[in-house]
N, C-alpha and C positions, 0 to 999 in steps of 0.2 A: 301706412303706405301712401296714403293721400299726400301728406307731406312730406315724402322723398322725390313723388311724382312734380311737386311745387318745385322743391330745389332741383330736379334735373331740368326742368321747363325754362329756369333761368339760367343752367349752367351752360345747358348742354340739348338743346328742344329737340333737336333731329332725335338722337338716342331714345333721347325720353319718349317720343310721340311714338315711336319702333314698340319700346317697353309697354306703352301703354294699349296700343293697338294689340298687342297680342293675348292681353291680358281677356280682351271679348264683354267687357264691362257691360249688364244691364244699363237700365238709369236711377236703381235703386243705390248702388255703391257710390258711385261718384257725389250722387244728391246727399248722402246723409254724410257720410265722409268728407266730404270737400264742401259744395256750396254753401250747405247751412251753417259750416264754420267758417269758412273765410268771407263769406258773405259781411258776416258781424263783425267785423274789423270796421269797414269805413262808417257804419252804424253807428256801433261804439265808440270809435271816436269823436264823431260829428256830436255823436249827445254828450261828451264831453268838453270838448273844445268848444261849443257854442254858448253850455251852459256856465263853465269855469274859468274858459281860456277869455273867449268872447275876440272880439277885432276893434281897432278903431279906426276911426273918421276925422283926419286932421290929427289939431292938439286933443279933443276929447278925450271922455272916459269910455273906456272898452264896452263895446255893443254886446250885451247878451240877451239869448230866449229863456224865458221860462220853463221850470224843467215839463211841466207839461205839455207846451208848444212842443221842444224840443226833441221828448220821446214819441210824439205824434208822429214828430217829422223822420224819426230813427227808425221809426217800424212802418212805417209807409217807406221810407227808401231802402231797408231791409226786403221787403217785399217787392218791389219792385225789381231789385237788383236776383232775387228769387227769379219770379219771374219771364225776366227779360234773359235767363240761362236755357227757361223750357220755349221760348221764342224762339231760338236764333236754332235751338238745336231742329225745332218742327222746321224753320225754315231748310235749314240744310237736310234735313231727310228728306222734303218735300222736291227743293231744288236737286236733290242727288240724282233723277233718272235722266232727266236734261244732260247731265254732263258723262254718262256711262257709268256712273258710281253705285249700286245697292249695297246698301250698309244699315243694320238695324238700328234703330232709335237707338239702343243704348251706347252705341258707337259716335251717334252724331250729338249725341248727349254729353257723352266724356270729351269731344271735340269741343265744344260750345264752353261747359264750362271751367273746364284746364287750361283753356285757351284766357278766360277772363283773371287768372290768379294774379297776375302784375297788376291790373287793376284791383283788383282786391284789396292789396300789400300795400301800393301807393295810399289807401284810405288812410293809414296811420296817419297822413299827412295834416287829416283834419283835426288832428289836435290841437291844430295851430289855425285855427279858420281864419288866412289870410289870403286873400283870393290870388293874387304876384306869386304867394310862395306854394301856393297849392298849383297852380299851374304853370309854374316854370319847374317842381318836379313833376307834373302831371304827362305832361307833353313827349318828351322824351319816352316815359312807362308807355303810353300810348304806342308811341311808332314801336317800341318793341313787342309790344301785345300783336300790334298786325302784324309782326315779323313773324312772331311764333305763329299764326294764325295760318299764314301764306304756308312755310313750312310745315305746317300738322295736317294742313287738306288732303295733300297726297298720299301720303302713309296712309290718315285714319281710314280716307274712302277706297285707296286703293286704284287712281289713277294716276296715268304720269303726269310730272309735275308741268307741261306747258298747258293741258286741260283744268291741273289743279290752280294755276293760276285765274283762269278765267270763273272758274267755279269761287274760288276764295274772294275774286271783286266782284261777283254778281252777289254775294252775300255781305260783305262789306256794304254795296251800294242799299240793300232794303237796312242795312244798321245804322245805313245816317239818317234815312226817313224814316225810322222809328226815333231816331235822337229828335230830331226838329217833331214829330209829333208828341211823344212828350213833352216835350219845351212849352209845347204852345198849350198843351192838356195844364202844364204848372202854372201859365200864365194865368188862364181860366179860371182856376179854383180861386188864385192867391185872390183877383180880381174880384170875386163871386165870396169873399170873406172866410177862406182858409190861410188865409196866409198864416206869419208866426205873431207870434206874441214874445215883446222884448220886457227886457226888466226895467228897464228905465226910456 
């Protein structure tokens, strides 16, 4: 089910967010069914592409991690990408009474992270860890992730869509400052002596 819900999210998101919302999801279904599997897509990828594919620098020879740098970094951004699905849904339950919405966690759960599946899918992309071609397909999956996102508020929470707007950017806006405070948590670490470990 999980992935019919994927392919109507990109066909067809209104339908689908309709289908979805009526379905009354805990946050147990969506979590084992969906996150923890598509989660491991850009995971998987990344610990392939960094360890096999590798990138280069100039004429050199292709930059790789060690596979144990690289699984470090696979299950720390597994986790994280985990994580940042129970984030955004506590946000949006949290922020729901503000905008006239009560909707149970497991609603703003299935919202949070069905809304993240383009992002998920784009992970493939790291099989190729080349930072141009990961983010010129990146950017695009992006505007379409908020596309579907803008359209899923209304359905999931159940108000109209000029309130779902304002609700859908007041939760976009804590998602960029969670993005810049990560950023700055990665800088930290890398700095403080986790960063990765290359092959050569």
């Amino acid at each position: 089910m999980s992935f019919l819900h994927a392919f109507g999210l990109l066909t067809r998101p209104r339908a689908e967010w309709s289908a979805i919302h009526d379905r009354h999801y805990g946050v147990a279904t969506p979590f084992f069914t969906h996150t923890v599997i598509f989660a491991l897509i850009p995971a998987v990828a990344g610990f392939y592409g960094t360890t096999r594919t590798g990138w280069q620098i100039g004429a050199g020879d292709a930059v790789r991690l060690t596979e144990e740098s690289a699984a470090r970094i696979a299950i720390l951004y597994y986790l994280a990408m985990v994580a940042a699905t129970f984030c955004v849904a506590w946000v949006i339950h949290w922020m729901s009474r503000t905008y006239g919405a009560s909707q149970p966690l497991g609603q703003c759960y299935a919202l949070a992270t069905y809304t993240a599946t383009p992002l998920f899918l784009v992970g493939l992309m790291h099989l190729q860890p080349i930072l141009w071609l990961n983010l010129l397909a990146g950017l695009p999956v992006l505007g379409y992730t908020i596309f579907i996102f803008y359209s899923g508020v209304p359905e999931m929470m159940e108000i109209p869509p000029e309130r779902g707007f304002l609700f859908s950017s007041a939760v976009m806006a804590f998602g960029l400052v969670a993005l810049v405070a990560l950023l700055a948590a990665s800088v930290l670490l890398w700095s403080s002596g986790f960063g990765p470990s290359f092959t050569n």
